[in-house]
C-alpha positions in Angstrom: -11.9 22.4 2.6 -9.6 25.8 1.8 -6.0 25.8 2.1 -6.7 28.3 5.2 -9.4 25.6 7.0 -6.8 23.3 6.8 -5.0 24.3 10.1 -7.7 24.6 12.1 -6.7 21.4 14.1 -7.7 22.8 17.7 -3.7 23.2 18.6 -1.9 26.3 18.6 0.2 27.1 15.6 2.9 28.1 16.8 3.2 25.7 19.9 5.7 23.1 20.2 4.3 20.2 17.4 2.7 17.1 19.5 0.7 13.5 18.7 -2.8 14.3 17.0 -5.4 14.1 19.7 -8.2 12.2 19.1 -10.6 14.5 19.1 -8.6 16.1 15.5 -8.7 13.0 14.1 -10.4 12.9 10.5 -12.7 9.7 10.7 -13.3 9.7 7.1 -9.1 9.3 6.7 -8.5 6.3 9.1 -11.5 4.5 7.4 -10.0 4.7 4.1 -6.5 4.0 6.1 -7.8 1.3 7.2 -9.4 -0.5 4.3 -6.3 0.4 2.5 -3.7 -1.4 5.1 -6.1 -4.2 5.1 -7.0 -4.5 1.7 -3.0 -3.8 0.9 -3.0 -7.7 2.4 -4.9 -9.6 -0.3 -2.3 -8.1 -2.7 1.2 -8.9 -0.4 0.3 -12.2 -0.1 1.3 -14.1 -2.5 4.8 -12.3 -2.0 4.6 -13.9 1.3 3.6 -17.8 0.0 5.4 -18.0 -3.2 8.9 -17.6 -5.2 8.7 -14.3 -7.3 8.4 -16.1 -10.8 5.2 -16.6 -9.5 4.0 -13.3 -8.8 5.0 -12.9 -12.2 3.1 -15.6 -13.9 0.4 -16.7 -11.8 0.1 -19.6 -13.9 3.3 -21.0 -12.1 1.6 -21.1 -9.2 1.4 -25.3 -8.0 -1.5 -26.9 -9.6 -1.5 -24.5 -12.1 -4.4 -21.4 -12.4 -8.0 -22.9 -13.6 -11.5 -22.6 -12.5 -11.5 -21.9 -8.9 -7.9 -21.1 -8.2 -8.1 -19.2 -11.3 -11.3 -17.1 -10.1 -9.6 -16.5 -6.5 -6.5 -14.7 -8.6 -8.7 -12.6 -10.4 -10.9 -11.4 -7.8 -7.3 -10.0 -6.6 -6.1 -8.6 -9.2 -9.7 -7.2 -10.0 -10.5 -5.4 -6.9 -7.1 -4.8 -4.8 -3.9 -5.2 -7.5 -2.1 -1.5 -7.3 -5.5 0.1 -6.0 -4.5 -0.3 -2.2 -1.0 0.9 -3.4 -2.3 3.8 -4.7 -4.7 4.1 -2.1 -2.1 4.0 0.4 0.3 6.8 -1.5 -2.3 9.0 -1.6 -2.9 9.2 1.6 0.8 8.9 2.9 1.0 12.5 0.7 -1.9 14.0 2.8 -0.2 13.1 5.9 3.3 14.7 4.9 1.4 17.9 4.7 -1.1 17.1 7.7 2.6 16.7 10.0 4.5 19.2 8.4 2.2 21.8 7.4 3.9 24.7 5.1 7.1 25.0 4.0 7.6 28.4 6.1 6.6 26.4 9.8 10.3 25.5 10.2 9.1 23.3 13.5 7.1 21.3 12.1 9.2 20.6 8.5 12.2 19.7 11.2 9.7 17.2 12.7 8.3 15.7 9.4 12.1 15.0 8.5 13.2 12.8 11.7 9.5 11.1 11.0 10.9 10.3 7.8 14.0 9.0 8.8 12.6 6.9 11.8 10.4 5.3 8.8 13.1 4.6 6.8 15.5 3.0 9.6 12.1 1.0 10.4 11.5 -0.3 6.7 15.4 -0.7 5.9 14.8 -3.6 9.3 11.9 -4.6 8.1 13.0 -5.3 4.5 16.2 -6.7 5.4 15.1 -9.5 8.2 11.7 -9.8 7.5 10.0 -9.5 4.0 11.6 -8.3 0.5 8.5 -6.5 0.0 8.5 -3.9 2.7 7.3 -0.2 1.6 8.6 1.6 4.3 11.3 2.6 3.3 9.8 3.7 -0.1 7.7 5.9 1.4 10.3 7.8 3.7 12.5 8.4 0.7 9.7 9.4 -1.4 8.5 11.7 1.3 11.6 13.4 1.7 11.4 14.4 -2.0 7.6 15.3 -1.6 7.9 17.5 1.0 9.8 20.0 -0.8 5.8 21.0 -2.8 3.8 20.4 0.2 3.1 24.3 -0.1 1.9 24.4 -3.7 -2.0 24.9 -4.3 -4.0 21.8 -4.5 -5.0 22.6 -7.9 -0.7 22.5 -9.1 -0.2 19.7 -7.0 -3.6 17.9 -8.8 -2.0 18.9 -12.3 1.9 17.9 -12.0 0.6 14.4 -9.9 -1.8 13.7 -12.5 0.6 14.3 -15.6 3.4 12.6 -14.0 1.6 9.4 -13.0 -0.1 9.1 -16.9 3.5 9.7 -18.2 4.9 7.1 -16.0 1.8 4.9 -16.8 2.6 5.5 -20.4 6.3 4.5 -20.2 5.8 1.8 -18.6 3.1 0.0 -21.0 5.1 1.2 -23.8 8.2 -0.3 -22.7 6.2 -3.9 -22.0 4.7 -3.4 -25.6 8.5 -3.2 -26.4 9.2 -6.2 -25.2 7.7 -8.2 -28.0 10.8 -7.3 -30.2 13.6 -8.2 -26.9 15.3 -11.5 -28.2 14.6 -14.7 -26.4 17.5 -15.4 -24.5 16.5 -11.8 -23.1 12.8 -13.0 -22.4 14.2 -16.0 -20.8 16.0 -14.1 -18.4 12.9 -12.5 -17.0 12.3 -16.2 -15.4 8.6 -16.5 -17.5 9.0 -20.1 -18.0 10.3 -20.9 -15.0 10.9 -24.9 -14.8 9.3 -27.0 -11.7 12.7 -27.9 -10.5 13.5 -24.1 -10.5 10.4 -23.2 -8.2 11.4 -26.6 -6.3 14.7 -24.9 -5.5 13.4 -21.4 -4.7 10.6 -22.9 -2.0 13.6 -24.4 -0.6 15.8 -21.4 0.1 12.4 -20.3 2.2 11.8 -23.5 4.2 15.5 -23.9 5.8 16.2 -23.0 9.1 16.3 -19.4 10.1 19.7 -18.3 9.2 19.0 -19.5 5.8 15.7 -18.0 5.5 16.8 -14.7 6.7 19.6 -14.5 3.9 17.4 -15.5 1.2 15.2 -12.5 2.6 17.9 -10.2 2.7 18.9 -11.3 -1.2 15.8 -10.6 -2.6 15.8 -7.3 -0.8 19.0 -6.1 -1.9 18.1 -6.9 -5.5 14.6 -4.9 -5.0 16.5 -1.8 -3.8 17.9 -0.3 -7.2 14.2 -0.6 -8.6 12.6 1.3 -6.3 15.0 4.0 -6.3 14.8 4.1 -10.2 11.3 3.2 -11.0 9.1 3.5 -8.1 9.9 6.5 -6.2 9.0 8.8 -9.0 5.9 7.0 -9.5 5.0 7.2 -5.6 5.7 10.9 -5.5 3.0 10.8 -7.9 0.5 9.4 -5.9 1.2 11.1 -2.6 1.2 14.6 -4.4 -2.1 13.7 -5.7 -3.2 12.4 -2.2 -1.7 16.0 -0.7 -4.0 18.0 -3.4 -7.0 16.0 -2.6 -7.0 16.6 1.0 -6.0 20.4 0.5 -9.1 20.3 -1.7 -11.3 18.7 0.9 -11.8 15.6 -0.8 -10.2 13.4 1.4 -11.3 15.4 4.8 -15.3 14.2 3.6 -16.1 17.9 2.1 -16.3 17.9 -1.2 -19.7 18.0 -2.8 -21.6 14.6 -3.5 -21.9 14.8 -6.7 -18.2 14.4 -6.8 -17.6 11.5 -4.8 -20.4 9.9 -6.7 -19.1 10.6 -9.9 -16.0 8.8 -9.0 -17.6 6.2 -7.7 -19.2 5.6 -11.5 -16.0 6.3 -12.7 -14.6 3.1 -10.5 -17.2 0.9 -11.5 -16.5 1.3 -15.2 -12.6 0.8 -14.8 -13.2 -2.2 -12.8 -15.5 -3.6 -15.9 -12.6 -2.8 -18.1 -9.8 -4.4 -15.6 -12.2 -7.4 -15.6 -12.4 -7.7 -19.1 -8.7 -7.6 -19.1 -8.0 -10.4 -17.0 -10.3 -12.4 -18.3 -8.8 -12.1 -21.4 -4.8 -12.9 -19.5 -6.6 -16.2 -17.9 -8.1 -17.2 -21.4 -4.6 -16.9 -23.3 -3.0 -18.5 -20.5 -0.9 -15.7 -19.1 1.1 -14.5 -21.7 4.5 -12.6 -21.1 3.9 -9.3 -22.8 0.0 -8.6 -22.0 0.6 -9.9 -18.7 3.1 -7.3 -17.9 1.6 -4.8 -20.0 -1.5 -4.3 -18.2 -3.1 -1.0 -20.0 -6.5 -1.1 -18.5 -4.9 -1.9 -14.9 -2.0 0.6 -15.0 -4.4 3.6 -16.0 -7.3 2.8 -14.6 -5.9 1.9 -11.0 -6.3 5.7 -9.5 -10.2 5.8 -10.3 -10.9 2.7 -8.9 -9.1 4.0 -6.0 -10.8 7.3 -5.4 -13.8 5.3 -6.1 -13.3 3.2 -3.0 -12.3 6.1 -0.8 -15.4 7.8 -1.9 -17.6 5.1 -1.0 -16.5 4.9 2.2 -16.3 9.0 2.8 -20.2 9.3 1.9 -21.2 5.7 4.1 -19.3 7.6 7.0 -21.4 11.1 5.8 -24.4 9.9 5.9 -24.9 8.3 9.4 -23.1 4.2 9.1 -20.0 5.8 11.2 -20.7 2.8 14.0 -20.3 0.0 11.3 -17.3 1.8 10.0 -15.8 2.1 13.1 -14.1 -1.0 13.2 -12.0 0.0 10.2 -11.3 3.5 11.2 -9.7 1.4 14.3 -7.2 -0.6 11.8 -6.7 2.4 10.0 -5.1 4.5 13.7 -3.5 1.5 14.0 -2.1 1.2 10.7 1.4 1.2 11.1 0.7 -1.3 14.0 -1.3 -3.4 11.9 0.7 -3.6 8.6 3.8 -5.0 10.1 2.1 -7.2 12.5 0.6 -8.3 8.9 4.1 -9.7 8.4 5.0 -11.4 11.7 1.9 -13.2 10.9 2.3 -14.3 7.1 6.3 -14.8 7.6 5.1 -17.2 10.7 2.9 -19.2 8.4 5.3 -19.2 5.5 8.6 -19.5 6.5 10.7 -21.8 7.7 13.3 -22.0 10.8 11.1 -19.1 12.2 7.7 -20.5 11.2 5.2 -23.6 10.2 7.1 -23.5 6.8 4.3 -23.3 4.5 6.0 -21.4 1.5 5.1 -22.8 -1.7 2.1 -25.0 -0.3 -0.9 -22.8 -0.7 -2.3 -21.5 -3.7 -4.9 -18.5 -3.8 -8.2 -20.3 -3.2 -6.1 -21.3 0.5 -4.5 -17.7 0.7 -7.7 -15.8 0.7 -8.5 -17.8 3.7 -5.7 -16.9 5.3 -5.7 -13.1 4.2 -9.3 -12.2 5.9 -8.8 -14.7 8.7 -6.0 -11.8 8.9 -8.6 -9.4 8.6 -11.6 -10.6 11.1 -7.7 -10.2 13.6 -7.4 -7.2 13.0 -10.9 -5.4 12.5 -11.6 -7.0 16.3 -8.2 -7.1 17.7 -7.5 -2.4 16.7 -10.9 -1.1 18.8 -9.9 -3.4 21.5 -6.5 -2.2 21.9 -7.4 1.0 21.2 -10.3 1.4 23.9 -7.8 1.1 26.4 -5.1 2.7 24.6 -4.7 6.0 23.1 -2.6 4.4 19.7 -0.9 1.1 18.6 2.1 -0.3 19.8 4.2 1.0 16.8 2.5 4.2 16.1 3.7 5.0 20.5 7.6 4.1 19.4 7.6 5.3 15.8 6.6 8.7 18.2 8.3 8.4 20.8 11.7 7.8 18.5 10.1 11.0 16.6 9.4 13.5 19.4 12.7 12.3 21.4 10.3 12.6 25.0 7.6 10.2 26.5 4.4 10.1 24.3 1.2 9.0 26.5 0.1 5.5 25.3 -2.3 4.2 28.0 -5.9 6.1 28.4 -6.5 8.0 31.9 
């Protein structure tokens, strides 16, 4: 697709900017939405079930991490680990330019912004009463920075994306490598070797009554704050300008040549043979600190393994398997919808005071039951909703706040 093709929505330019209709929706971007927000799941939840030593070390988890438990970890980490993140970025940068356009269409940049800022007042509530974890707000700072190059040429958003996110990537495995000459009382800091009495305590703060609950969320929050805004918001604008050059160069609209989605898809299958060999490797030396963190195979080869997936699904949707897919082009409308209602459900599992309390009970052979009983919800529960409304519950008020006037949520 051409930078000129781009706008060719079926609106008027210049008229007053209004919800995408859904005859302008790209199918081929809410399928790889979708599988993102879902697959974003397998990857959250052990934030949800467990103290954070413990996404850490898996090996901390209870029971420890062998055979089977060991095997449901790795399939995680393999397949999902910072590929739905990346996944997800990507496409959160084609969006900024899909709702904001170019620089010099003043209505819609104005528009973009108060999206933005109704994102951010949505993930600073989320983060704060709900789940440390939240993204939200990540992605409306990050997007405020991003939307400042939404009118450079795919090819110069491609080029800076790509050399910023290797630099980062490089930083960041240097500095773990670093870490092997840190003193210990440094390293022990980190909370590696976290004692059972220590977890014991930390599942505690998460099984109280609400009140209690709801400040340990807001702790861990706080203390997640000053990374983002250091580390990974520079790393995200990465992403989403890479995301943005993609779809200005038609990848991710479904035009690009096959050869090219199949070449990634090759690409993809050799990283994940590499990340496999990795992990085996972390599971065989018993998780240790520095390779652990480290990562190299994971941290660099992340992207391709996500363009590899979004390709896949971009030539199944080509090529005629558009019904099959249609379930997760639903979830993927219905994203916004469906990723926080991902939380109401794992915090109602987990926690406790607001919840059946389960925090630090299940390890990953129990949460990949829960995570794609999560999924068959949500592939069955979107087309429903959505074949008798025009978008998700969320999606309506995350418009309606943005457009300041009645958006039309039920179909005539």
């Amino acid at each position: 697709m051409t930078e000129a093709a781009i706008n060719t929505s079926g609106r008027d330019p210049v008229a007053e900017p209004m919800p995408v209709r859904a005859a302008d929706r790209l199918f081929s971007l809410d399928v790889v939405r979708g599988f993102a927000v879902l697959g974003i799941l397998a990857v959250n939840a052990i934030t949800f079930a467990m103290p954070e030593p413990v996404m850490m070390n898996p090996s901390l988890q209870p029971g420890g991490l062998e055979g089977e438990a060991a095997a449901a970890w790795q399939a995680m980490h393999v397949f999902f680990q910072d590929k739905m993140r990346t996944l997800f970025s990507m496409l959160f940068g084609a969006s900024i330019f899909l709702i904001g356009g170019e620089r010099s269409e003043l209505t819609r940049g104005k528009l973009l912004r108060k999206r933005l800022f109704w994102l951010g007042l949505f993930g600073v509530a989320h983060g704060l009463f709900f789940w440390f974890g939240d993204i939200l707000l990540l992605y409306a700072l990050t997007g405020l920075v991003v939307l400042l190059v939404r009118s450079w040429s795919a090819r110069r958003l491609l080029i800076v994306g790509v050399t910023l996110n290797l630099v980062l990537s490089a930083l960041y495995v240097g500095l773990m490598a670093l870490m092997r000459m840190a003193p210990p009382e440094a390293m022990e800091s980190l909370g590696w070797e976290t004692t059972p009495e220590q977890l014991s305590v930390m599942i505690a703060a998460y099984q109280g009554n609400a009140i209690e609950t709801t400040l340990t969320v807001m702790g861990n929050w706080a203390s997640v704050v000053p990374f983002m805004a250091v580390v990974l918001i520079p790393a995200t604008a990465a992403l989403m300008m890479i995301g943005m050059g993609l779809f200005k160069a038609g990848f991710l609209a479904g035009r690009s040549p096959v050869w090219v989605y199949g070449l990634f898809i090759v690409l993809g299958a050799g990283s994940l043979w590499l990340i496999h060999g990795e992990t085996a490797a972390l599971i065989a030396a018993g998780f240790p600190l520095v390779e652990t963190m480290m990562r190299p195979a994971n941290t660099f080869l992340s992207p391709l393994v996500s363009l590899a997936y979004a390709s896949a699904l971009i030539l199944l949707a080509r090529f005629g398997l558009k019904l099959i897919l249609t379930p997760l082009a639903r979830a993927g409308q219905m994203a916004f919808t469906n990723y926080l209602s991902q939380t109401l459900i794992m915090t109602t599992i987990f926690y406790g005071g607001r919840g059946l309390g389960y925090f630090g009970q299940m390890g990953w052979p129990d949460l990949w039951l829960v995570v794609i009983g999560v999924w068959v919800v949500q592939l069955i529960w979107s087309p429903l909703w959505l074949s008798r409304f025009t978008m998700g519950p969320l999606e309506w008020l995350w418009r309606r706040l943005t457009y300041g006037k009645g958006v039309a949520l039920k179909r005539a």
